[in-house]
N, C-alpha and C positions, 0 to 999 in steps of 0.2 A: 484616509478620511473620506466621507460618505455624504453628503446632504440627504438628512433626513426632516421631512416635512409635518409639522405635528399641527396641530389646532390650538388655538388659545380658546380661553372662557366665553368669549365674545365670536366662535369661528371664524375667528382670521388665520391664518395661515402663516405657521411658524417655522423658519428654517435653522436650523442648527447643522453644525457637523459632528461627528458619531464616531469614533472609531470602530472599524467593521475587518477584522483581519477573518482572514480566510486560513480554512483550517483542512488538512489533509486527513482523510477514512478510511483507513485500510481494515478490509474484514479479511480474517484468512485463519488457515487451518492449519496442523503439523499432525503427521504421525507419523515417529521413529523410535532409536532408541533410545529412552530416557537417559538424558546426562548429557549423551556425547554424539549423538548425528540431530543436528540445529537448523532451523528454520530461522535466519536474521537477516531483519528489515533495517537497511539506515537511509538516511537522508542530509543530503548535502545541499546546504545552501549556498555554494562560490567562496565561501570563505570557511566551515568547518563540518567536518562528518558526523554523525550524530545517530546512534544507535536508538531505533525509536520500538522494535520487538525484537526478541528473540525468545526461541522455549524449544523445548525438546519432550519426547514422550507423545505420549493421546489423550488428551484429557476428552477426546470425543465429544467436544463443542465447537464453534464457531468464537474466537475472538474478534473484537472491534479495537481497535489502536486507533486513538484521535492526535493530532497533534497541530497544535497552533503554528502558523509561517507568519514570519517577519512582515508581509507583505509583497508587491512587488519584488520580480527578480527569475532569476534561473535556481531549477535545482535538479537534482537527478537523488532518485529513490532506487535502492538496488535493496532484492530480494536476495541470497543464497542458498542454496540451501547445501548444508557438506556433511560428510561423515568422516568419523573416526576409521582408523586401519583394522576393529576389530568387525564382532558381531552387527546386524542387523538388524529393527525388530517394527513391528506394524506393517504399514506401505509403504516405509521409508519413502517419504515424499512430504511436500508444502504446497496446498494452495491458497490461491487469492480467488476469490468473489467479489469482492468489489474494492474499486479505487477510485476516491473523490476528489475534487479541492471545491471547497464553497463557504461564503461569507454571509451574512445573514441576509444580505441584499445583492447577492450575486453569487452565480453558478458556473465554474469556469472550467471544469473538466467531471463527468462522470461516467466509468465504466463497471458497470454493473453485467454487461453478457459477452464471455468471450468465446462464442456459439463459434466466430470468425475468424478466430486464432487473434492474433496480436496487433493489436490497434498501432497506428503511426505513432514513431517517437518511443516505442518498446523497440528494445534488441534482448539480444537473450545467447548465452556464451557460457564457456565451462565445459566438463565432461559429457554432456547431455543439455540438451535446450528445452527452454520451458514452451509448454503448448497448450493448447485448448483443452480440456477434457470436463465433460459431467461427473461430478463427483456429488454426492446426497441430493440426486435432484437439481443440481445448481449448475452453473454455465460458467465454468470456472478458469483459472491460468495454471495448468501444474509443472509442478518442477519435472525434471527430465527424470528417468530411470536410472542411476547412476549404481556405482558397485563401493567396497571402500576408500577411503582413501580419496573420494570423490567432490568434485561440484557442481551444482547445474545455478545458473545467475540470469538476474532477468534484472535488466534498467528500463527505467522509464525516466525520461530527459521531459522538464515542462518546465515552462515559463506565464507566469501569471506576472 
């Protein structure tokens, strides 16, 4: 809950509470092979896992995944990205562009350029590690270059 400060008819000054939960952005990209090498995002709030994307293929767009948080708390967001033991197909890769969490009246994490490589509180594990890269123009996180059979995994631990 929030104090939000409104005006009455007469401009006096009205305080209420609001509930204001704060919501995680994940923009991000997949090209592989349809069906079966997967770009999936979940998220853990301390107490259960929660698949918030997955897709496979190139639909050669940019998705947005919005997803409302409990409030308050710990959680860790793990990207993977894996493939099947057979064929390949695209760039077989996943990136991310941008990662938020913000409430309508607070901004509590945004990374929008990973020009830098990986911000504090990413780790990144599996067959290959995820890293910096420009992909369409954009200053992005990509999964690692992996073969089949493979993984490349990137966590981000936050606490709001």
């Amino acid at each position: 809950m929030v104090n939000v400060i409104t005006r009455d008819s007469n401009n006096a000054p009205v305080i209420s509470a609001a509930n204001d939960p704060p919501t995680l952005k994940v923009v991000t990209r997949v090209s592989s092979e349809a069906n079966f090498d997967f770009l999936e995002i979940t998220l853990n709030d301390g107490t259960t896992t929660e698949t918030i994307f997955s897709d496979s293929g190139d639909s050669g767009a940019w998705q947005t995944v919005l997803k409302e948080l409990p409030g308050a708390g710990s959680y860790t967001l793990t990207a993977r990205f894996f493939t099947d033991s057979e064929q390949t197909a695209g760039s077989n890769q996943g990136w991310i562009d941008l990662l938020s969490v913000k409430s309508t009246f607070q901004s509590y994490f945004e990374y929008d350029d990973f020009s830098g490589g990986l911000p504090t509180g990413f780790t990144t594990s599996g067959d290959a590690n995820w890293a910096s890269a420009t992909f369409d123009s954009r200053s992005t996180l990509a999964s690692g270059t992996i073969g089949n059979s493979q993984e490349s995994i990137l966590t981000w631990n936050f606490t709001i």
